[in-house]
C-alpha positions as CSV (number, residue, x, y, z in Angstrom):
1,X,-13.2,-15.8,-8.3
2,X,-9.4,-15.6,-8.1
3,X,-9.7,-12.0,-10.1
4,X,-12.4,-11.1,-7.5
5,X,-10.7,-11.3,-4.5
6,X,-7.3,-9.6,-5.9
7,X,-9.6,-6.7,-7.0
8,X,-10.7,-6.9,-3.2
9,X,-7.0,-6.6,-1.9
10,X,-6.4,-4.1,-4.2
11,X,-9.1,-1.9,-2.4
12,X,-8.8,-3.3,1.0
13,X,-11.1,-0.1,2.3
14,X,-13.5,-0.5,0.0
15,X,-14.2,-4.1,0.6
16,X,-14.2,-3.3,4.3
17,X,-16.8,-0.1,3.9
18,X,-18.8,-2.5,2.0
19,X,-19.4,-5.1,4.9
20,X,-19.6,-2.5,7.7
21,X,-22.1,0.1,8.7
22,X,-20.5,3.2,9.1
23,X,-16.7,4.0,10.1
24,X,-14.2,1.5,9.7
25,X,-12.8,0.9,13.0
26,X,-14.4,-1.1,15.5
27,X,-17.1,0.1,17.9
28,X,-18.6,2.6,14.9
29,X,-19.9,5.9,16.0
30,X,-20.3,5.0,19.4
31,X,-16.8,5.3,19.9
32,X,-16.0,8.3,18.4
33,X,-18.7,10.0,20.7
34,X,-17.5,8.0,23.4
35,X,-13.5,9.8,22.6
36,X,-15.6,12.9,21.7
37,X,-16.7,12.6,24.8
38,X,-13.9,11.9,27.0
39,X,-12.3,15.1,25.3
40,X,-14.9,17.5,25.6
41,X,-15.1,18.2,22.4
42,X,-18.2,20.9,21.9
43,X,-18.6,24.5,20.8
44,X,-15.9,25.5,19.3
45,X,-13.3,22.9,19.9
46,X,-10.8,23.2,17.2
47,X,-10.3,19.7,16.7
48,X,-8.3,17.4,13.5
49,X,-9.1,14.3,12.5
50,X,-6.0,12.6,11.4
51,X,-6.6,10.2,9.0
52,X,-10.1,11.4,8.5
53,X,-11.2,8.9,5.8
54,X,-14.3,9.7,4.1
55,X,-15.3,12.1,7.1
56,X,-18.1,10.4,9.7
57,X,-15.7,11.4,12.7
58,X,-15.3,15.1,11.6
59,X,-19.3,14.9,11.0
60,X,-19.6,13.8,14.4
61,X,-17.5,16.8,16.3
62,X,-19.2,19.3,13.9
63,X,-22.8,18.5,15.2
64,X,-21.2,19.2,18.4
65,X,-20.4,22.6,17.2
66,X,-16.9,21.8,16.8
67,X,-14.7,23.1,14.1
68,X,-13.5,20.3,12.8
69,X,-11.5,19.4,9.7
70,X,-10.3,16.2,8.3
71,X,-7.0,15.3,7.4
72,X,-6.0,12.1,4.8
73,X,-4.0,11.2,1.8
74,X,-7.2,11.0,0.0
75,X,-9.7,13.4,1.5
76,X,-13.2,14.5,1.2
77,X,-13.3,17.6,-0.5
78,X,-13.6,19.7,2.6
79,X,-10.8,17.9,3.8
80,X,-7.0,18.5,4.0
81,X,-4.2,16.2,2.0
82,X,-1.5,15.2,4.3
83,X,0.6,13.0,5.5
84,X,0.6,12.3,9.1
85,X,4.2,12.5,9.8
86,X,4.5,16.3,8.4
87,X,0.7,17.9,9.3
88,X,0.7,21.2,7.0
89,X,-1.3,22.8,9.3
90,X,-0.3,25.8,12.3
91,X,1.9,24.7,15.4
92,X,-0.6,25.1,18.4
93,X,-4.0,25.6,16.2
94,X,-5.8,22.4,17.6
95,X,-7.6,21.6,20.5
96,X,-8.2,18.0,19.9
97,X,-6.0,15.8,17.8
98,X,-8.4,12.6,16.8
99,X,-6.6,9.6,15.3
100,X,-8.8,6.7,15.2
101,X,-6.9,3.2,14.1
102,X,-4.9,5.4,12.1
103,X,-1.6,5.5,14.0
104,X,-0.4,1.8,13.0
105,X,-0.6,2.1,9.1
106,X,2.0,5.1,9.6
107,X,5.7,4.2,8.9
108,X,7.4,7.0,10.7
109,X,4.8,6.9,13.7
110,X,7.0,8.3,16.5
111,X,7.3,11.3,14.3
112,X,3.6,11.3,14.0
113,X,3.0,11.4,17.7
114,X,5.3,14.1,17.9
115,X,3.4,16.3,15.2
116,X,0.1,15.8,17.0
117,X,1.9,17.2,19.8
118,X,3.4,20.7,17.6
119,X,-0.1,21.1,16.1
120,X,-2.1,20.8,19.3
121,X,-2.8,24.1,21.9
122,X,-1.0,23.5,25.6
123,X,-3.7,22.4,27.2
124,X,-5.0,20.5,24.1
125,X,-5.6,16.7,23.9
126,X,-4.6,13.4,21.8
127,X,-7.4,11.5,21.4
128,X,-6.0,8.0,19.9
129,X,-7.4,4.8,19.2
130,X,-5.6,1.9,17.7
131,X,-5.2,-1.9,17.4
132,X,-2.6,-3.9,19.7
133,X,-1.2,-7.5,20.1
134,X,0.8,-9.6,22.1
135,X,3.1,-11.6,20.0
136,X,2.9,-11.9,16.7
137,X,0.7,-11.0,14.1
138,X,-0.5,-13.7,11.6
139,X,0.7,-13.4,8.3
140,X,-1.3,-12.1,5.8
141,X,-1.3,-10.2,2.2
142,X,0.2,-6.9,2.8
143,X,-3.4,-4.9,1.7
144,X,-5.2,-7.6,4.0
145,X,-2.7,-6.6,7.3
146,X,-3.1,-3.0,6.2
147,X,-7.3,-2.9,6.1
148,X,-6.8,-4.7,9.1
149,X,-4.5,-2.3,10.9
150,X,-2.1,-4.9,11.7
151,X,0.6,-3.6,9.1
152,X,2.6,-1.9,12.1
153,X,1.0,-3.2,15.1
154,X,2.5,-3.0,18.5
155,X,2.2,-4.1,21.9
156,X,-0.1,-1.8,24.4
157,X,2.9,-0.9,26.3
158,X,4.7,0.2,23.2
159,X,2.1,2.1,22.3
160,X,1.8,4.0,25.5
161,X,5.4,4.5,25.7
162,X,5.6,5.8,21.9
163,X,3.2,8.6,23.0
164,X,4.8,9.7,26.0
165,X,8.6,9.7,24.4
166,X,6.7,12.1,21.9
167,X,6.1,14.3,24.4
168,X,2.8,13.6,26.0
169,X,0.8,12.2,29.2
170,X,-1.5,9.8,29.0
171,X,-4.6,10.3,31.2
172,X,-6.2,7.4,30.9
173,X,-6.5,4.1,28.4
174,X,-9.3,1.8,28.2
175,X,-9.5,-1.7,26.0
176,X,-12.5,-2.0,23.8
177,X,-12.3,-6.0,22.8
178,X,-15.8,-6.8,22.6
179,X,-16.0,-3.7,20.3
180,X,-13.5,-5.9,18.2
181,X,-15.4,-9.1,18.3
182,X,-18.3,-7.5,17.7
183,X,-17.1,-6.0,14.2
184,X,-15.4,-9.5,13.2
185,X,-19.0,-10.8,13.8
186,X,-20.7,-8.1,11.7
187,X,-17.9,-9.1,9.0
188,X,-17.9,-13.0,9.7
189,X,-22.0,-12.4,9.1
190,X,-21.7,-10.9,5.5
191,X,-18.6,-12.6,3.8
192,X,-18.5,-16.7,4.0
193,X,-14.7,-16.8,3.9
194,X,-15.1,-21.0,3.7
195,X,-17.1,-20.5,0.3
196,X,-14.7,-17.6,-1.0
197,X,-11.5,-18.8,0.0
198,X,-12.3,-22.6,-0.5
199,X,-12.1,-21.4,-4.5
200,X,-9.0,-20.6,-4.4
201,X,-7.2,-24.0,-4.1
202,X,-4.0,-23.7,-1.8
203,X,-3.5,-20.2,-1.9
204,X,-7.4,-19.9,-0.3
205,X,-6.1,-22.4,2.1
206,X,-3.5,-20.4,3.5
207,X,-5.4,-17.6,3.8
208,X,-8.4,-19.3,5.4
209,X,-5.9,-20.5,8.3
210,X,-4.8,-16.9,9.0
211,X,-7.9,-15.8,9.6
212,X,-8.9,-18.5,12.0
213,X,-5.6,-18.1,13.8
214,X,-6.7,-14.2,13.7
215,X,-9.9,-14.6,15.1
216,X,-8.0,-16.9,17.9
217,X,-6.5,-14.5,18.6
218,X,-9.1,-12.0,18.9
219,X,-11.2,-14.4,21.4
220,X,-8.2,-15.2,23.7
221,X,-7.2,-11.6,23.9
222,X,-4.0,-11.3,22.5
223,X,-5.5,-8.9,19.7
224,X,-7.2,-6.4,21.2
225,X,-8.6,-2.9,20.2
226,X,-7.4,0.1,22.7
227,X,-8.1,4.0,22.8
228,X,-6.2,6.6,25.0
229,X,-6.6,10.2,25.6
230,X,-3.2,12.1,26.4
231,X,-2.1,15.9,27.0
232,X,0.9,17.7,25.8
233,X,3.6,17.5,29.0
C-alpha cells in the first residue's frame, strides 16, 4: 500500500484526474464558461490558456469560435511548451489571457503576471482563477501541496495586489467556496483516506490529520477558491 500511494505523489495530477470529472480545478466547466463568459470570449477572440493542461479550457473557448491555444510544460500536441514566467509567444497577440489555478504552482509569479500583461492586446483581459488562504497552509508532502495548489498560496489581498503591481486593474473578483467544497466532496466520495492512510502506520497518521485540518479549513473559510478578471492599465 505504502508503494501505492508514493506512486500516487509521484503523479499528483494523475491521481487527481482520476477522482474528478473533467478539469482539475474546482467548479469544472462551469467555471471556465462562467470566466469565458465574463471575458467575452467569442468569434475570434485570441485567447491563451496558460497552463493549459491536457486542453478542456482551450476546447471550451474554441466551440466559442475562439482561437485558442494552450500553453504548459507538458502540452497536448496542439499545444505550446512554456514556462509561464517567459511566454514564447508575440508581445500584444492575445485577447484573453486564461490562467485557471495555475498562478500559485509558479515560482517567479510576479513575473508571470507581468508576461500576461506584455502578451495581451491594450484592451485585452486577464482572466485568473486561483486558490487563497488566511494563515497558514497545513503541511503536507510537497507533490500533495502542489496537486493541491497550495505549494505558493497567498492571501486574497496578496493576490490582487500581485496583479495590479504587474501592471493591471482588476474589474472585479468573486469567491467560489462552495465550488471548493463541492470538489473535496466529489474527492472525499471516491478515495476513503481513513482506509488508505490508516495502512500506513504513523506516517498515514500524519497525513490523515492534515487533511482534516485542510478540510477545516475549507468549511470555516479560511481556504477559499477565488477568480478575477483584470485589464492592462
Amino acid at each position: 500500500m505504502g508503494k501505492l500511494f508514493d506512486k500516487a505523489l509521484a503523479n499528483p495530477w494523475a491521481a487527481l484526474d482520476y477522482v474528478v470529472d473533467g478539469p482539475l480545478h474546482p467548479g469544472g466547466r462551469e467555471s471556465t464558461e462562467a470566466l469565458l463568459d465574463r471575458t467575452g470570449v467569442g468569434e475570434g477572440t485570441r485567447l491563451l490558456d496558460a497552463g493549459c493542461g491536457t486542453g478542456e479550457s482551450v476546447a471550451a473557448a474554441r466551440s466559442r469560435g475562439a482561437r485558442a491555444v494552450g500553453l504548459d510544460r507538458d502540452p497536448p500536441a496542439d499545444g505550446i511548451r512554456g514556462d509561464l514566467s517567459h511566454l514564447p509567444v508575440q508581445t500584444g497577440s492575445f485577447d484573453v489571457v486564461l490562467a485557471e489555478c495555475v498562478m500559485c504552482l509558479v515560482p517567479g509569479r510576479s513575473l508571470a503576471f507581468r508576461e500576461a500583461g506584455r502578451v495581451l492586446a491594450d484592451d485585452g483581459r486577464l482572466a485568473l482563477s486561483d486558490m487563497v488562504v488566511a494563515g497558514e497552509v497545513p503541511e503536507l508532502p510537497a507533490p500533495m501541496s502542489e496537486m493541491l495548489c497550495l505549494s505558493n498560496t497567498s492571501d486574497r489581498t496578496t493576490l490582487v495586489d500581485r496583479v495590479e503591481t504587474a501592471g493591471f486593474t482588476v474589474e472585479d473578483i468573486r469567491d467560489h467556496r462552495e465550488d471548493l467544497l463541492a470538489m473535496r466532496d466529489q474527492i472525499a466520495s471516491r478515495v476513503d483516506y481513513e482506509a488508505l492512510l490508516g495502512r500506513l502506520g504513523e506516517r498515514g497518521e500524519r497525513l490523515l490529520a492534515a487533511i482534516e485540518d485542510l478540510e477545516g479549513r475549507v468549511e470555516s473559510g479560511e481556504l477559499s477558491y477565488v477568480s478575477l478578471v483584470a485589464h492592462p492599465r
